[in-house]
N, C-alpha and C positions, 0 to 999 in steps of 0.2 A: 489899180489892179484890184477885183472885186475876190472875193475870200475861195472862191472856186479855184481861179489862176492859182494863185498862192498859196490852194493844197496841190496844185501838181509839181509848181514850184520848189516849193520847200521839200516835198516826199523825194523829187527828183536829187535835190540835195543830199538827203539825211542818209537814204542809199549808197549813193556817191562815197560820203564818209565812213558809212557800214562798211563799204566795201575794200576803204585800204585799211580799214581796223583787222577784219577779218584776213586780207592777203598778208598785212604783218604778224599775225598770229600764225599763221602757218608757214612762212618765211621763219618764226623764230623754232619752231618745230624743228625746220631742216637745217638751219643755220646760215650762217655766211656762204655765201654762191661764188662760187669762183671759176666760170667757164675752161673744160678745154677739150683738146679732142679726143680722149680719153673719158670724157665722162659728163659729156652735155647729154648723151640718152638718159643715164642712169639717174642725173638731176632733174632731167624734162620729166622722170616716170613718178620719180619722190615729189616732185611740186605737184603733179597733177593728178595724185593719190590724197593729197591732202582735203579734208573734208571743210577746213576754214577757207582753202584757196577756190575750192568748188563753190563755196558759198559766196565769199568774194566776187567771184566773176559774175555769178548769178544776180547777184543785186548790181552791177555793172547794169549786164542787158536790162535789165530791168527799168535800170534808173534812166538809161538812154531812150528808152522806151516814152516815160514819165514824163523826162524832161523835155522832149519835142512834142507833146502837147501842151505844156505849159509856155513851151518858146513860142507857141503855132498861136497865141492868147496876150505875148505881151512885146514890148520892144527890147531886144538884144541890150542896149543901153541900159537898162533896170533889171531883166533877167540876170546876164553873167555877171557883174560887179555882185550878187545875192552868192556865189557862189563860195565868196567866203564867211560865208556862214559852214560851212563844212572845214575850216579851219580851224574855228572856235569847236567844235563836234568834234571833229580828230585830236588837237590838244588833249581837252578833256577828257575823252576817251581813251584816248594813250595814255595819261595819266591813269584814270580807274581801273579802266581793266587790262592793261600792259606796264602799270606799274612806271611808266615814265616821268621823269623829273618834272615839276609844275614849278618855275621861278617865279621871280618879282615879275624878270623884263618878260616873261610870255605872259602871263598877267596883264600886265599893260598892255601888252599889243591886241590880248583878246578885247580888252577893254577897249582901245582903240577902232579895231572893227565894227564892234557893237554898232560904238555910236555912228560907224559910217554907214551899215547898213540900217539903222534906225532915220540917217537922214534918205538917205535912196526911198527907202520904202513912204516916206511920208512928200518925196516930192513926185 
């Protein structure tokens, strides 16, 4: 995979996990959702007033956008197992900037990934 792929690749990623940072910031805004028929409008108008979930979606398109030029460059095989790399990205980032608990055992597991996408990328 020459460094070209691998910035559509990766961008197509890092989006991806921008984009459920950002839907969970604005999910914590409105709160726990709890559907009924009474008031699926009034949730569908508060979720989709929100300016993190509007950003959210936006780096979605985007990233779908991204990511099917970098799919359109490499094999599926090496592409989507790279997706967890948005794993290790949304951890961290739930952690910093949503204040989410960082253990040992996620710890390990990011570390874990690393090294599996560290071997994908060099084979």
């Amino acid at each position: 995979m020459n460094l070209n792929t691998f910035g559509f690749i990766i961008t197509g990623i890092l989006l991806n996990a921008l984009a459920q940072l950002l839907l969970k910031k604005g999910t914590n805004a409105v709160g726990a959702i709890h559907l009924n028929a009474e008031n699926w409008f009034h949730t569908g108008v508060q979720l989709a007033t929100q300016l993190p979930i509007i950003g959210g979606l936006s780096c979605y398109v985007i990233s779908v956008v991204v990511w099917i030029i970098g799919l359109s460059r490499v094999d599926v095989s090496i592409a989507y197992p790279m997706l967890s790399i948005g794993y290790i990205v949304n951890a961290l980032g739930a952690w910093y900037f949503l204040g989410e608990l960082m253990s040992l055992q996620r710890l390990l597991a990011i570390g874990i990934i690393i090294i599996g996408v560290a071997l994908l990328v060099k084979s």
